[in-house]
C-alpha positions as CSV (number, residue, x, y, z in Angstrom):
1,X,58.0,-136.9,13.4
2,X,55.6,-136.8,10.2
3,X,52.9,-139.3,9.1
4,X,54.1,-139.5,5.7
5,X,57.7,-141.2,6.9
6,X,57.5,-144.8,7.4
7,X,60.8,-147.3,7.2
8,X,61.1,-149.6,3.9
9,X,61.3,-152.5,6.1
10,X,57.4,-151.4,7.5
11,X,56.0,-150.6,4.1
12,X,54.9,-152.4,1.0
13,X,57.0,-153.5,-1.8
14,X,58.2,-150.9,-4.2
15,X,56.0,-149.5,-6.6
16,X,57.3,-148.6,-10.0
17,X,60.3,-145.6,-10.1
18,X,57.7,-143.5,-11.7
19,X,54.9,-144.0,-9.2
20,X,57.2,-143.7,-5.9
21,X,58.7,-140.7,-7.8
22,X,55.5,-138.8,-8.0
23,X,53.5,-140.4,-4.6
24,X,56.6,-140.8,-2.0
25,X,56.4,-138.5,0.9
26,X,52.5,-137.7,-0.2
27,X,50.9,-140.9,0.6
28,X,48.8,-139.5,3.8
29,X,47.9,-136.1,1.8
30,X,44.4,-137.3,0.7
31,X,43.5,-138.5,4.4
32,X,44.3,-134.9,5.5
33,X,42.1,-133.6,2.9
34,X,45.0,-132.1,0.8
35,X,46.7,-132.4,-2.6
36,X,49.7,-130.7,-2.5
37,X,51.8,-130.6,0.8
38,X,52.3,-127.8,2.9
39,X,54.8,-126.3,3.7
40,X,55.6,-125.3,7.4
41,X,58.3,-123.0,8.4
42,X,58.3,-123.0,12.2
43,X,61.0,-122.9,13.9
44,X,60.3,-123.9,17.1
45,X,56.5,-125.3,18.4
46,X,54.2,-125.1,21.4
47,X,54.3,-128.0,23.7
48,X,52.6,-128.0,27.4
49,X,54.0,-130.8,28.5
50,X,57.6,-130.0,29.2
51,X,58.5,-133.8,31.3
52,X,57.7,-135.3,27.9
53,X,59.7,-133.0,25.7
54,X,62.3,-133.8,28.0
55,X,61.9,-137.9,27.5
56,X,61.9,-136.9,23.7
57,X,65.3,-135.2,23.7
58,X,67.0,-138.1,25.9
59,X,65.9,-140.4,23.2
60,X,67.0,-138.4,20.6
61,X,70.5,-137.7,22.0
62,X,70.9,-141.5,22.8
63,X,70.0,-142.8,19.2
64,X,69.5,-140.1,17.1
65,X,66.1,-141.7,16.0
66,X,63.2,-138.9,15.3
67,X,61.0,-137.8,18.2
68,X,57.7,-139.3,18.6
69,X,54.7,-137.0,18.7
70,X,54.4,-133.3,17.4
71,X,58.2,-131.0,16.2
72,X,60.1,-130.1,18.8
73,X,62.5,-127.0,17.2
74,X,63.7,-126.4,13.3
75,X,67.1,-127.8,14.1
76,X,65.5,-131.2,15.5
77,X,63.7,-131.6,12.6
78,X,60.9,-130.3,9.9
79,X,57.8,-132.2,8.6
80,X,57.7,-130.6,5.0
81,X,61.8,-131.8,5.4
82,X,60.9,-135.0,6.4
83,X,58.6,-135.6,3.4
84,X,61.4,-135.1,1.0
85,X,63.8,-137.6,3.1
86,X,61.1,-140.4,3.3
87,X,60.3,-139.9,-0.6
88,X,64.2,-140.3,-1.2
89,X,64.8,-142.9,0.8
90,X,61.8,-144.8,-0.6
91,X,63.8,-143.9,-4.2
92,X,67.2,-145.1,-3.3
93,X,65.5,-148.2,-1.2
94,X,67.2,-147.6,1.9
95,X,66.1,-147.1,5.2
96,X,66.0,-143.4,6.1
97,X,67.8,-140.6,4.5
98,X,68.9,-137.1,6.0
99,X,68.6,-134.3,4.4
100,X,71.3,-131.4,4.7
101,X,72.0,-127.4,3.8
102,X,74.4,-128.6,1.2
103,X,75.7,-131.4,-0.8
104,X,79.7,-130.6,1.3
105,X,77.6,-130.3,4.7
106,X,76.0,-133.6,3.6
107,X,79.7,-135.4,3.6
108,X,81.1,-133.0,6.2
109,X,78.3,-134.8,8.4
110,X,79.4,-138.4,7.1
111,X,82.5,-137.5,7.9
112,X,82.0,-136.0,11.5
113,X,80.0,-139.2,12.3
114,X,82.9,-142.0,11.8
115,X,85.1,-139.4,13.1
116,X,83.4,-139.8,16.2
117,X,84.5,-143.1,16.5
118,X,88.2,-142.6,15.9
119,X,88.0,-143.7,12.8
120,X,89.6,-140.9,10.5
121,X,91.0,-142.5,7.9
122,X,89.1,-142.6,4.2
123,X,90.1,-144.4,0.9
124,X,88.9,-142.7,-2.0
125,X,89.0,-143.0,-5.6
126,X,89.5,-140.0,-7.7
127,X,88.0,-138.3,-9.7
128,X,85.5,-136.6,-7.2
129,X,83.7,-133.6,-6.8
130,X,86.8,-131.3,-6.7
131,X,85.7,-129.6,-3.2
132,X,85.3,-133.6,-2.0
133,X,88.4,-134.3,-3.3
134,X,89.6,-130.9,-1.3
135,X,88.0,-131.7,1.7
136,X,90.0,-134.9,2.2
137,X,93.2,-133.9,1.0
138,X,93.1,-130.7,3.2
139,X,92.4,-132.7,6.1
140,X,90.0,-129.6,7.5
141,X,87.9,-132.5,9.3
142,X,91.2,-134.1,10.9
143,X,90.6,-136.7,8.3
144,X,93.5,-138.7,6.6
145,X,92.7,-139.6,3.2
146,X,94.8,-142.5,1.3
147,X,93.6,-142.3,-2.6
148,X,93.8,-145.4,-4.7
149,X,92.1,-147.3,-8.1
150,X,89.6,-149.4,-7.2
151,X,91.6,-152.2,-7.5
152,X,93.6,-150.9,-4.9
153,X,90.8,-150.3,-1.7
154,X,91.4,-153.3,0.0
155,X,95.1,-152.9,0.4
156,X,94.4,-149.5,1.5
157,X,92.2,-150.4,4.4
158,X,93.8,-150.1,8.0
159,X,91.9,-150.3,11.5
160,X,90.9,-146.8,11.5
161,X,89.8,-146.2,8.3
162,X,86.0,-145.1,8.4
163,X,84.7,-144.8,5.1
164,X,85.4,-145.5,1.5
165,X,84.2,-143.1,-0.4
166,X,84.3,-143.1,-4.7
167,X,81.5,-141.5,-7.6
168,X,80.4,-143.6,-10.2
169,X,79.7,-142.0,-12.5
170,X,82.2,-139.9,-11.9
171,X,82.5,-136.0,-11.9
172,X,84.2,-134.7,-14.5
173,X,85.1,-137.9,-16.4
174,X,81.8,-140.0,-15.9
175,X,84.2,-142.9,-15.4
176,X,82.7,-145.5,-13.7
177,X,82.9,-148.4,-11.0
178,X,81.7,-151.4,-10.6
179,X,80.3,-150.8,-7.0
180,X,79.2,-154.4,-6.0
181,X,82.8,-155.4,-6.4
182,X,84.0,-152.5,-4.1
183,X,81.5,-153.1,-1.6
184,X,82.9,-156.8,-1.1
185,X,86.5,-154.9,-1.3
186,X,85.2,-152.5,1.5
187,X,84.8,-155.4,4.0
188,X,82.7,-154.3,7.1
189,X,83.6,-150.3,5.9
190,X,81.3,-148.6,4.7
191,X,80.9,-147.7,1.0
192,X,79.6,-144.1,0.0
193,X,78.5,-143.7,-3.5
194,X,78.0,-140.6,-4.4
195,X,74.9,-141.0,-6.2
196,X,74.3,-137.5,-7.5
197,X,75.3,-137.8,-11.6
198,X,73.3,-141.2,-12.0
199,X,70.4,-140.2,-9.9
200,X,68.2,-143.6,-8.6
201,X,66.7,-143.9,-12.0
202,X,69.6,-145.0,-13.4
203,X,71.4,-146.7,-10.3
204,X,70.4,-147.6,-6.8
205,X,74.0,-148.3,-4.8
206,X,72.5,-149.2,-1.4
207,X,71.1,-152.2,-4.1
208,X,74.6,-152.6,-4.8
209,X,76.2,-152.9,-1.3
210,X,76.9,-149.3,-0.6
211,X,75.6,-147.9,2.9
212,X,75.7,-144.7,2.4
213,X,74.3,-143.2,-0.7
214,X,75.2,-139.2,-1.3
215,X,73.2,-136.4,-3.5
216,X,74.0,-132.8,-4.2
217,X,70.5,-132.7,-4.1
218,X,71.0,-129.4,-6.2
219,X,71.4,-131.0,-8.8
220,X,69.0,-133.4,-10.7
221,X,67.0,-133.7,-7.2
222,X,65.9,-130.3,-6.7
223,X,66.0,-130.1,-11.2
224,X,65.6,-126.8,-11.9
225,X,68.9,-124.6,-10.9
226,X,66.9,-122.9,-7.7
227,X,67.1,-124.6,-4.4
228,X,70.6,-125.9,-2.8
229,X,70.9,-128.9,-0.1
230,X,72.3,-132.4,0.2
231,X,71.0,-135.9,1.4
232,X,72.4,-138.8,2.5
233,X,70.1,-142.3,2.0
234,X,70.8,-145.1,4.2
235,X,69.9,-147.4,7.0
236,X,67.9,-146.0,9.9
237,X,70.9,-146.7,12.6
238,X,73.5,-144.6,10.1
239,X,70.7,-142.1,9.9
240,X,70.1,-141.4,13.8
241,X,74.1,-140.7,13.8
242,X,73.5,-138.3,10.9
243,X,70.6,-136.5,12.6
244,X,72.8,-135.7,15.7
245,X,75.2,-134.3,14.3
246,X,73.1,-132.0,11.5
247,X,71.1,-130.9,15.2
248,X,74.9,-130.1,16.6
249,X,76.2,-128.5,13.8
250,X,73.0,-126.9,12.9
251,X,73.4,-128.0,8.7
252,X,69.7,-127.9,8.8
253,X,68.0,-127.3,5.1
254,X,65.1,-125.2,5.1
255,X,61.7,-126.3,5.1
256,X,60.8,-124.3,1.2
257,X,63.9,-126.1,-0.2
258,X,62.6,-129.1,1.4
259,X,59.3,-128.2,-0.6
260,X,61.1,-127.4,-4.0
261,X,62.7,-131.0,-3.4
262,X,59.8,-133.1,-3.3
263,X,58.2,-131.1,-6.0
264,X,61.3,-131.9,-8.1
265,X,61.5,-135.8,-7.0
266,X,57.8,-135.7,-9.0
267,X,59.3,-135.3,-12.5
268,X,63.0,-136.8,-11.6
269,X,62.2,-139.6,-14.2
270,X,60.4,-138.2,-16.6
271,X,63.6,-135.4,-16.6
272,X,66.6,-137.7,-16.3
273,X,65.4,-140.2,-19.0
274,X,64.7,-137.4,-21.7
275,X,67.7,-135.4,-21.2
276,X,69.3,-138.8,-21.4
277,X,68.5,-139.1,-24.4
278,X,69.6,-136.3,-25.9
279,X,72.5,-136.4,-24.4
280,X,73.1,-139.8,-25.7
281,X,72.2,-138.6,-29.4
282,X,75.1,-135.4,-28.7
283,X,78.0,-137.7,-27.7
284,X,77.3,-139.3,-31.3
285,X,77.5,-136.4,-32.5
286,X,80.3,-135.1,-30.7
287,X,82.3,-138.4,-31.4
288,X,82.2,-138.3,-35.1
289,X,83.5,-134.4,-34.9
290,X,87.3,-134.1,-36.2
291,X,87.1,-130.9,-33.7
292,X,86.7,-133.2,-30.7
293,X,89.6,-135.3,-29.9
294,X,87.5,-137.7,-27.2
295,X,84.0,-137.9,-25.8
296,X,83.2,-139.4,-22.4
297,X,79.9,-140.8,-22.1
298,X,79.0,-143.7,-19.1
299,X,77.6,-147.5,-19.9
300,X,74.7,-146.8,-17.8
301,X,74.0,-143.6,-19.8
302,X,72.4,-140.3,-18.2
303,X,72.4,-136.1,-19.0
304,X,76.1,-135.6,-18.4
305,X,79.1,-134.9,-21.3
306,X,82.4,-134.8,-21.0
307,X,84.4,-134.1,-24.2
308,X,88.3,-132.9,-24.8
309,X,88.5,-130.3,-27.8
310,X,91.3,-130.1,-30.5
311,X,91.3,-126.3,-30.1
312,X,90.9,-124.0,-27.0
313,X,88.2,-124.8,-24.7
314,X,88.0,-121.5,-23.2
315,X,86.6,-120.3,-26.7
316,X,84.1,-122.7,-26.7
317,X,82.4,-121.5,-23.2
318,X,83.3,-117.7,-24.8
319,X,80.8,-119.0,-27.9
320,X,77.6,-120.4,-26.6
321,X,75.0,-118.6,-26.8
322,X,71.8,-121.2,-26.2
323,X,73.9,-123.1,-24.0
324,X,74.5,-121.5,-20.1
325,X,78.2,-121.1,-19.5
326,X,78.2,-122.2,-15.8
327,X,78.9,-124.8,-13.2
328,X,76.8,-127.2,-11.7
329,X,74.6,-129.2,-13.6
330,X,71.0,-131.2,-13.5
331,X,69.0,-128.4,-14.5
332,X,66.2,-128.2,-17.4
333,X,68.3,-126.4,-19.4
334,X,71.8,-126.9,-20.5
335,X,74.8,-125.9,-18.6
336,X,78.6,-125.7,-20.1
337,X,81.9,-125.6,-18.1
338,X,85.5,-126.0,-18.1
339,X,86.4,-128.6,-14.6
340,X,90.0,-127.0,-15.0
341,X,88.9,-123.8,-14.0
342,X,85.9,-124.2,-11.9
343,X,84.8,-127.1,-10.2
344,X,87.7,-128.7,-10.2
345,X,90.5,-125.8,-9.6
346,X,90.6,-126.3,-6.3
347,X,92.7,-129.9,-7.1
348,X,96.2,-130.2,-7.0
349,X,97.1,-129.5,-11.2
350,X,99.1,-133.4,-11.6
351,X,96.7,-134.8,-9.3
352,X,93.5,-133.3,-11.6
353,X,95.5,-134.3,-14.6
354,X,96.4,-137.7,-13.5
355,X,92.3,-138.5,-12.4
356,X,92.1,-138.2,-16.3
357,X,90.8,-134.4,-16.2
358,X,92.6,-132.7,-18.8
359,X,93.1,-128.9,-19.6
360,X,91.0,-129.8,-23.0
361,X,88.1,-131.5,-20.7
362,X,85.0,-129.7,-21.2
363,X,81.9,-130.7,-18.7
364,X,77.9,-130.7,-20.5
365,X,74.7,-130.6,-18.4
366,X,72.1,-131.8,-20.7
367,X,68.9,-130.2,-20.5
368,X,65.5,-130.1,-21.9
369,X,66.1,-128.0,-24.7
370,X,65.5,-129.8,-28.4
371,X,68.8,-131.7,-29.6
372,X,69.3,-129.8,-32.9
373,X,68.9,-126.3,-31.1
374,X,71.3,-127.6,-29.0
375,X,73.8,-129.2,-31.6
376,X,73.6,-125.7,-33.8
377,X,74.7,-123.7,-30.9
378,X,77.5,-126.5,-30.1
379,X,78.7,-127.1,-33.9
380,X,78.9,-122.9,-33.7
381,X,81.0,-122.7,-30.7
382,X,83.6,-125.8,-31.6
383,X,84.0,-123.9,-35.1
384,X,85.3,-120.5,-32.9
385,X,88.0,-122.5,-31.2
386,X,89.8,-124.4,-33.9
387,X,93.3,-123.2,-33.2
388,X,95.1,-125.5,-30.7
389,X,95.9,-124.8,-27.1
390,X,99.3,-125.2,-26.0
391,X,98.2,-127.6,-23.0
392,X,98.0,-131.0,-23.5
393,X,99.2,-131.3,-27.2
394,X,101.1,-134.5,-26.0
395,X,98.2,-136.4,-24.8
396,X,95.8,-135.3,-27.9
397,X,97.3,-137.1,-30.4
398,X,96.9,-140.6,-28.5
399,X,93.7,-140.3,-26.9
400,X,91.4,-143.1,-28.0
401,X,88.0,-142.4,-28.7
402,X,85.2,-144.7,-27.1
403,X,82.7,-144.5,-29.6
């Protein structure tokens, strides 16, 4: 559909992270005369020849594989889209990817395509994404979901399961999984890793056995808090499956986000690996604070926090001032919440609790803000909230810290 998408199979090796960060999806620019790419928000396109549009969308509805030749319609597919998806995919070193409205619509598709097949059943590993975690449990996609530790997947497998789905790291906790090991659990199902804490600089999944790798693109992707959508990497015959059904259920992302997304894949590095390490010099910090009863910080680093206080947490979000109280996260500046009551509500209260998301458990976006600015607004905040919260006393006292 676009001269910038070609398969990794077809290509050269991999260049550097930083290189395919900055050159993906913009390798034919120069050819065309052009630096930065365009952006084309058609929706539909001229075409005289209506017996080959025809032949076009018979091959598309067989395998789901883009349409040779010029773009059909919007909800077929976009070039500046398909720029984004080849640049991803060249990140995560898969095949394709497919990009989506949404980080949910991204997994609604997943879902919806081994659906398809009959096969309904998913084992997943908590803690998710608390609107994941709801998806499953409420069955809204017919689904059945059987939750388990990771130890556990195999087990769980039956004849119609379709997909085994876990987050490493994870959200809220950051715990993490050793996903090579769970792909040889999974068998012939097919592993999703929901990619979107770690980003690829810090893990590539599909490198570890996972087909399917997932992104709230929103999030570190996109970078900067103003563009929402989804993507799933993987191999191209995955990808033509996804394709039909984001065309059917018309979860198409729009051409600027697609824009905003490759813009933001340019400085994914550079971002990740400095807020990294500030976020890597706060959990220190944090650990080493009597205020703080446990800090939760991954092996394989990263910009995310997750800390339990010794007073209440809702006085901490009440107190920052530098710091944004709000959900999501991956932005360039730093974002504060409580999973409890936001992104994480939605989850049954013992099953939250017993994924190790406590009513203490505060969530920290690292930004791109200087550490000590950042540690003067957080030392300020934890010194508001001193006096203990009834919730959780029991578990305070025994929590161990990591550090």
């Amino acid at each position: 559909m676009d001269s910038a998408r070609t398969s990794t199979a077809s290509r050269t090796p991999l260049r550097a992270l930083a290189t395919e960060a900055v050159h993906a999806g913009r390798d034919d620019l120069a050819r065309q005369g052009l630096h930065a790419p365009p952006i084309d928000l058609s929706t539909t396109y001229p075409s005289y020849d209506s017996r080959g549009e025809a032949a076009r969308i018979d091959a598309f509805a067989a395998t789901g594989a883009e349409p040779e030749g010029p773009p059909v319609y919007g909800r077929l597919g976009n070039p500046t889209v398909a720029r984004f998806e080849t640049a991803l995919a060249r990140l995560e070193n898969t095949q394709a990817a497919v990009a989506f409205a949404s980080g949910m619509a991204a997994l609604t598709a997943v879902l919806l395509v081994r659906a398809s097949l009959g096969l309904r059943h998913v084992v997943a590993v908590r803690p998710l994404y608390g609107c994941s975690d709801h998806l499953l449990t409420a069955g809204l996609l017919g689904t059945e979901v059987t939750w388990t530790d990771p130890a556990g997947v195999a087990d769980a497998l039956r004849p119609d399961t379709g997909l085994v789905l876990v987050e490493s790291p994870a959200n809220p906790t950051l715990a993490e999984i050793d996903l090579r090991a769970l792909a040889h659990s999974c068998g012939s199902v097919p592993l999703l890793a929901d990619n979107t804490f770690a980003t690829p600089v810090l893990q590539r999944p599909a490198e570890q056995g996972a087909r399917l790798v997932l992104h709230s693109a929103t999030k570190y992707l996109g970078g900067h808090g103003d563009v929402m959508a989804g993507v799933v990497a993987c191999d191209e015959e995955f990808a033509g499956h996804l394709r039909q059904v984001r065309f059917a259920t018309g979860g198409v992302l729009h051409p600027l986000a697609g824009y905003l997304l490759l813009r933001g894949l340019s400085t994914l590095p550079v971002r990740v690996r400095a807020a990294s390490a500030t976020a890597a010099d706060l959990a220190g910090r944090l650990a080493a604070d009597p205020r703080v009863t446990r800090v939760h910080y991954p092996r394989i680093g990263g910009a995310m926090i997750a800390f339990e206080v010794d007073g209440d947490p809702h006085e901490v979000i009440d107190q920052v001032r530098l710091i944004t109280p709000a959900v999501s996260l991956g932005s360039v500046d730093t974002l504060i919440q409580h999973p409890a009551s936001i992104s994480h509500r939605i989850v049954d209260a013992d099953d939250r609790r017993g994924a190790g998301v406590s009513d203490r458990l505060l969530r920290l976006s690292v930004g791109l803000e200087d550490v000590e600015d950042l540690w003067a607004d957080l030392d300020a905040a934890l010194g508001c909230g001193r006096e203990p919260a009834p919730a959780d006393q029991a578990g305070l006292a025994t929590a161990p810290r990591p550090w």
